[in-house]
C-alpha positions as CSV (number, residue, x, y, z in Angstrom):
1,X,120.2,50.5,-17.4
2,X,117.5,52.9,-16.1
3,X,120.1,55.0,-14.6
4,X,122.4,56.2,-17.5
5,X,118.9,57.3,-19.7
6,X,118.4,59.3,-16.8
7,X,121.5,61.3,-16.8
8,X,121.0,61.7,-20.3
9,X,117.7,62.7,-20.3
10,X,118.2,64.7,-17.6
11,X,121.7,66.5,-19.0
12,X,120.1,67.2,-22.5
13,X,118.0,70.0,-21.3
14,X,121.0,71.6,-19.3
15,X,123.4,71.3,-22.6
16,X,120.5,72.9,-24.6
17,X,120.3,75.7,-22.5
18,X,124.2,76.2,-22.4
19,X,123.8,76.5,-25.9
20,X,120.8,79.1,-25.9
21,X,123.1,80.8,-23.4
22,X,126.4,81.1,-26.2
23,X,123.5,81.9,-28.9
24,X,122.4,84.7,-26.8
25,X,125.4,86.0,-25.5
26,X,126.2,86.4,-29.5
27,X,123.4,88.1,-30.7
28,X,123.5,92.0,-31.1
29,X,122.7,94.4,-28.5
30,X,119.4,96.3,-28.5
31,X,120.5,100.0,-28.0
32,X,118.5,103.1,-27.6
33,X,118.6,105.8,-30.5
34,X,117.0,108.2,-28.3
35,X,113.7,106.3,-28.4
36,X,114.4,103.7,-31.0
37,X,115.9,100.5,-30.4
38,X,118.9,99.6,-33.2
39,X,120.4,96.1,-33.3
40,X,124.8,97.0,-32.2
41,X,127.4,94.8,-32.0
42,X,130.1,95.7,-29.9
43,X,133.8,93.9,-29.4
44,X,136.8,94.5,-28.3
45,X,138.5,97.5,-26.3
46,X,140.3,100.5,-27.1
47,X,140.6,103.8,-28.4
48,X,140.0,105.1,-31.3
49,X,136.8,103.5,-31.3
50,X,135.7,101.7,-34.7
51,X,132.0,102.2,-36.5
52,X,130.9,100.2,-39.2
53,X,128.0,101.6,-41.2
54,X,126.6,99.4,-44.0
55,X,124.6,100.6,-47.2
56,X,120.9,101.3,-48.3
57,X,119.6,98.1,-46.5
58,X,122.1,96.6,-45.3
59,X,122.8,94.6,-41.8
60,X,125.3,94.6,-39.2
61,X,126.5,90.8,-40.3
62,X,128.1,91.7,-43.8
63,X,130.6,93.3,-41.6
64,X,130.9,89.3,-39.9
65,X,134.7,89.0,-41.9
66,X,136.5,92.7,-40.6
67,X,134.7,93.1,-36.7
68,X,136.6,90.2,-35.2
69,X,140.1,91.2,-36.8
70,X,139.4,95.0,-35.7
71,X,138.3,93.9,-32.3
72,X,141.8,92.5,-31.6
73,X,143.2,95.8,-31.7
74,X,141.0,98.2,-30.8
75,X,137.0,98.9,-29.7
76,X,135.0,98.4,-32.8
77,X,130.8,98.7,-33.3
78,X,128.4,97.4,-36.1
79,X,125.0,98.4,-36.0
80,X,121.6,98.4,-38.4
81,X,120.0,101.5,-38.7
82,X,116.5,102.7,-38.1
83,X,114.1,102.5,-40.8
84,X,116.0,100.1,-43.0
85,X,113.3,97.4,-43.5
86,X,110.1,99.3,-41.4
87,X,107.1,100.8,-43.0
88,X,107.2,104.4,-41.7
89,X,107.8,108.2,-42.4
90,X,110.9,108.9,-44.3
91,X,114.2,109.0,-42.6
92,X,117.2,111.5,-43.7
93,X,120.8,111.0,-43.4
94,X,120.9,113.7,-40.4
95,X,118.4,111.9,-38.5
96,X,120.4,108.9,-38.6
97,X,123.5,110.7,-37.9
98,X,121.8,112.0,-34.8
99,X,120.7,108.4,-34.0
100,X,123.5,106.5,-34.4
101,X,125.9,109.3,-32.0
102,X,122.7,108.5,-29.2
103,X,123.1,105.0,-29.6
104,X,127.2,104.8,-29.1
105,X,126.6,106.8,-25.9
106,X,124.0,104.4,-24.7
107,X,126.5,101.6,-25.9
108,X,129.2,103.7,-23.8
109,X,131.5,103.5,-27.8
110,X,133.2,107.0,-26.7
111,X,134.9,108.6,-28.7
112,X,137.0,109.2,-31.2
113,X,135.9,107.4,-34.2
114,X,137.4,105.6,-37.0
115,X,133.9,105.9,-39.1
116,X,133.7,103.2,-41.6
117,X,131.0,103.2,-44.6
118,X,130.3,101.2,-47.5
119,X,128.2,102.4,-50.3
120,X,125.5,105.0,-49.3
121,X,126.8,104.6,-45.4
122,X,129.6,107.0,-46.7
123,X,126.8,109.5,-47.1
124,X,126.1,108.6,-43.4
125,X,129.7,108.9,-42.4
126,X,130.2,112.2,-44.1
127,X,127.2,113.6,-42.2
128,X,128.2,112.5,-38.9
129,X,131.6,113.7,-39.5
130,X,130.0,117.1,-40.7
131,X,127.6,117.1,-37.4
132,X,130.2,116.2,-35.3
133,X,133.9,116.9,-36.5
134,X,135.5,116.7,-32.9
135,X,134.6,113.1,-32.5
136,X,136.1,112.0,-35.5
137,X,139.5,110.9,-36.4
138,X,139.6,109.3,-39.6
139,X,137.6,107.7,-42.5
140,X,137.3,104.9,-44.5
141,X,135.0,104.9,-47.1
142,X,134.2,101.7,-49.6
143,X,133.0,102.2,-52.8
144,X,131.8,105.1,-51.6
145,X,128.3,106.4,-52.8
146,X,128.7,110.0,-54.5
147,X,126.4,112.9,-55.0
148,X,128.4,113.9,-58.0
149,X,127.9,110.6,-59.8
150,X,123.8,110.5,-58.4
151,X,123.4,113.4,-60.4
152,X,125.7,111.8,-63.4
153,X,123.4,109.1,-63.8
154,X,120.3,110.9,-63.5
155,X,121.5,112.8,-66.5
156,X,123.1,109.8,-68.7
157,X,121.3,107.1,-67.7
158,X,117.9,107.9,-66.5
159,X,116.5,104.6,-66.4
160,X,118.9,103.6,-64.2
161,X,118.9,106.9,-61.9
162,X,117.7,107.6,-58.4
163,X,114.1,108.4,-59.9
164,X,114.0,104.7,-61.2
165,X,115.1,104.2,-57.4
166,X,113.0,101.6,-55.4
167,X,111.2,103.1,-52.3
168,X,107.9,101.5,-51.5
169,X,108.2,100.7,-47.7
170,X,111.4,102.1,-47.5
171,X,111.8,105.2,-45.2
172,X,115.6,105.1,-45.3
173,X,115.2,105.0,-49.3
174,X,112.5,107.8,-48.8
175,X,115.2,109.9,-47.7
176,X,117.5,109.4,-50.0
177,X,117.2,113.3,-51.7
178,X,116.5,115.1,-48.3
179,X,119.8,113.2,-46.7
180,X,121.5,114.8,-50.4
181,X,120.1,118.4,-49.6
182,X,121.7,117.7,-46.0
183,X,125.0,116.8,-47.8
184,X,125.3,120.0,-49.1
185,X,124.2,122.2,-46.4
186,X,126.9,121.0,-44.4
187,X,130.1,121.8,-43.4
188,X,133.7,120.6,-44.6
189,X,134.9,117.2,-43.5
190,X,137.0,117.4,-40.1
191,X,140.7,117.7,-41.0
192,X,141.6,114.0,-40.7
193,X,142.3,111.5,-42.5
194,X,140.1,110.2,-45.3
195,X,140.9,106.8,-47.5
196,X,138.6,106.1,-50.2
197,X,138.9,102.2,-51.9
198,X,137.4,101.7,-55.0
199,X,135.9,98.2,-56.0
200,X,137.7,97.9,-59.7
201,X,137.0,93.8,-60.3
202,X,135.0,93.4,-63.6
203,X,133.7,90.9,-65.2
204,X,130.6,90.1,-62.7
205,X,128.1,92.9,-64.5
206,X,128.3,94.2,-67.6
207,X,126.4,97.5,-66.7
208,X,128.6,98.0,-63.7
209,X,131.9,97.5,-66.3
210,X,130.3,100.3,-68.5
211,X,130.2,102.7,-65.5
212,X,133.5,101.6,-63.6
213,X,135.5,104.4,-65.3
214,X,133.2,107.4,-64.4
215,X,132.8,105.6,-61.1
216,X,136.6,105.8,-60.6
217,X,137.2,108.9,-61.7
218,X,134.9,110.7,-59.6
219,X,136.1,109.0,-56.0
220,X,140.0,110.1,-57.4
221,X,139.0,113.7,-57.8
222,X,136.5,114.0,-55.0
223,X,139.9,112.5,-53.3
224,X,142.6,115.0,-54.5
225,X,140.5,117.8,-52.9
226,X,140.7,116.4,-49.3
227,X,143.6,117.5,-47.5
228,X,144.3,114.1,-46.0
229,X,142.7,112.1,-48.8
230,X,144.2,108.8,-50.4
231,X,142.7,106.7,-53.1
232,X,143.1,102.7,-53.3
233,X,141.9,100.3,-55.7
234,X,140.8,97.2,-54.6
235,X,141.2,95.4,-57.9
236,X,139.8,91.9,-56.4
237,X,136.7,93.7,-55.5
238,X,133.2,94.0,-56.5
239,X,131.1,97.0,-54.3
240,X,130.9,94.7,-51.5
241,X,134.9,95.3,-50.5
242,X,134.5,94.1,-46.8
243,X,133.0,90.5,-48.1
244,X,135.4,90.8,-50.9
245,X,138.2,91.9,-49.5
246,X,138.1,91.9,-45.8
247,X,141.7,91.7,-45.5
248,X,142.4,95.2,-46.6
249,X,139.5,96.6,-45.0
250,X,140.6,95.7,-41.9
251,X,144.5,96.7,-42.9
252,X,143.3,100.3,-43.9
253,X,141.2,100.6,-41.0
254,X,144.3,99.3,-38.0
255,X,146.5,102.0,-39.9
256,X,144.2,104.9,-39.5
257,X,143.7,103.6,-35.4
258,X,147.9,103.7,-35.3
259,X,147.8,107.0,-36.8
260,X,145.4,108.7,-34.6
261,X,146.9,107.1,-31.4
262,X,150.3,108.1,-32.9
263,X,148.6,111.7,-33.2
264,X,147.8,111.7,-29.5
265,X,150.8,111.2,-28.4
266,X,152.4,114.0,-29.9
C-alpha cells in the first residue's frame, strides 16, 4: 500500500509545478518603455498589428473578451501603462505615447497599427497617431473621451468637471490638462480610417442618461470632419463597449485589419 502514496506524493509536486508552468506562461510580459517596465500581452501573428489601450486606470484584462478573437486573425497587444496606479511625477499623454511605441519595439509588435482606445485611451491613440502617422492604419475609438465635451462640462456642470477630477496618487490623472495642451499642439490625424462607437444603453445612471445626448452629438460631429470617419452606436452598451459588447469590438476592429491589408495590396 506504501507504494501507490508514494507515487502520489511524489507526482503532486510535479503536477503543481505543471500548473505554475501554464500560470506563468499566461501572465503578461514585462516590456521595457525605454527604462520602465509595462505589463504587455501579446497573441497571435500578423500584420496589421492590433493595440489595445484602456482608459484612466484601467488594465490590460478588461480587454480579456476581444484579444483572443483578434488574435485569430491577426497580431494583437494589450498593455497597462506607466504611472496608472504609482505614486510619482505626473505623466502626459505624449510621454506615454513615446512609451508605449518603445515598448512594441522591445515586444518586436511592428508595425502598422490598428490603435484601439477606450475612453481617455482615445486621447492616447490620437497622440500616438499625431507623433507617429506612418505607423498607423486605422482607429477605433470606444466611447471615446473628448476635449470638446471636457471643456462642456467644465462649463455646465462644474461639479462634475475635470477640476472635481480625482488625482491624489495619480500621475496619469496629473496629466490629464498637459496631455489636453498636447492634443492641441499636434498635428492632424493620419489619413486613415477612424470608427468611433458610441455607448447609447440607458437606464444604468441617471446622470449619464442626462448627458448621453451632448455625449453623442459631439463624437457625430467630431466624426463628420474626418475624412475617413464613421460613427456607430452601440445601443447594448454602457462606456465599457469591449466588456459590453465584445462582439462588435472585435467585428469593427477585423474590418479595419482587411481594409488595410486590402490597401497593401493595391
Amino acid at each position: 500500500m506504501a507504494k501507490p502514496c508514494l507515487v502520489i506524493f511524489m507526482t503532486l509536486p510535479c503536477l503543481s509545478l505543471l500548473l505554475a508552468s501554464r500560470v506563468a506562461e499566461d501572465l503578461p510580459r514585462r516590456v521595457d518603455g525605454g527604462g520602465h517596465l509595462l505589463r504587455m500581452r501579446v497573441d497571435g501573428t500578423g500584420t496589421p498589428a492590433v493595440v489595445l489601450e484602456i482608459g484612466l486606470g484601467g488594465f490590460l484584462e478588461e480587454w480579456a473578451a476581444v484579444q483572443p478573437d483578434v488574435a485569430r486573425r491577426t497580431r494583437v497587444a494589450a498593455y497597462d501603462r506607466l504611472g496608472a496606479r504609482h505614486a510619482m511625477s505626473p505623466i502626459s499623454g505624449r510621454e506615454i505615447a513615446r512609451e508605449l511605441h518603445r515598448a512594441l519595439v522591445s515586444a518586436q509588435v511592428n508595425p502598422p497599427y490598428i490603435l484601439v482606445g477606450q475612453s481617455f485611451g482615445a486621447i492616447y491613440n490620437r497622440i500616438f497617431a499625431a507623433i507617429y502617422p506612418g505607423e498607423v492604419a486605422g482607429l477605433v475609438l470606444l466611447d471615446p473621451a473628448q476635449e470638446q465635451f471636457i471643456d462642456w462640462m467644465e462649463t455646465h456642470h462644474p461639479e462634475d468637471g475635470l477640476s472635481r477630477f480625482p488625482r491624489h496618487h495619480w500621475p496619469e490623472a496629473l496629466g490629464i490638462e498637459a496631455t489636453l495642451e498636447e492634443l492641441k499642439s499636434l498635428g492632424p490625424l493620419p489619413d486613415v480610417p477612424v470608427v468611433v462607437v458610441t455607448g447609447t444603453r440607458r437606464g444604468q445612471d441617471a446622470k449619464r442618461d442626462a448627458l448621453l445626448p451632448v455625449w453623442t452629438a459631439m463624437h457625430r460631429d467630431w466624426v463628420r470632419a474626418l475624412p475617413h470617419g464613421r460613427h456607430v452606436l452601440a445601443d447594448k452598451s454602457g462606456h465599457g463597449i469591449q466588456i459590453d459588447q465584445p462582439e462588435l469590438v472585435v467585428d469593427l476592429i477585423i474590418e479595419l485589419v482587411e481594409q488595410a491589408r486590402a490597401r497593401r495590396v493595391e
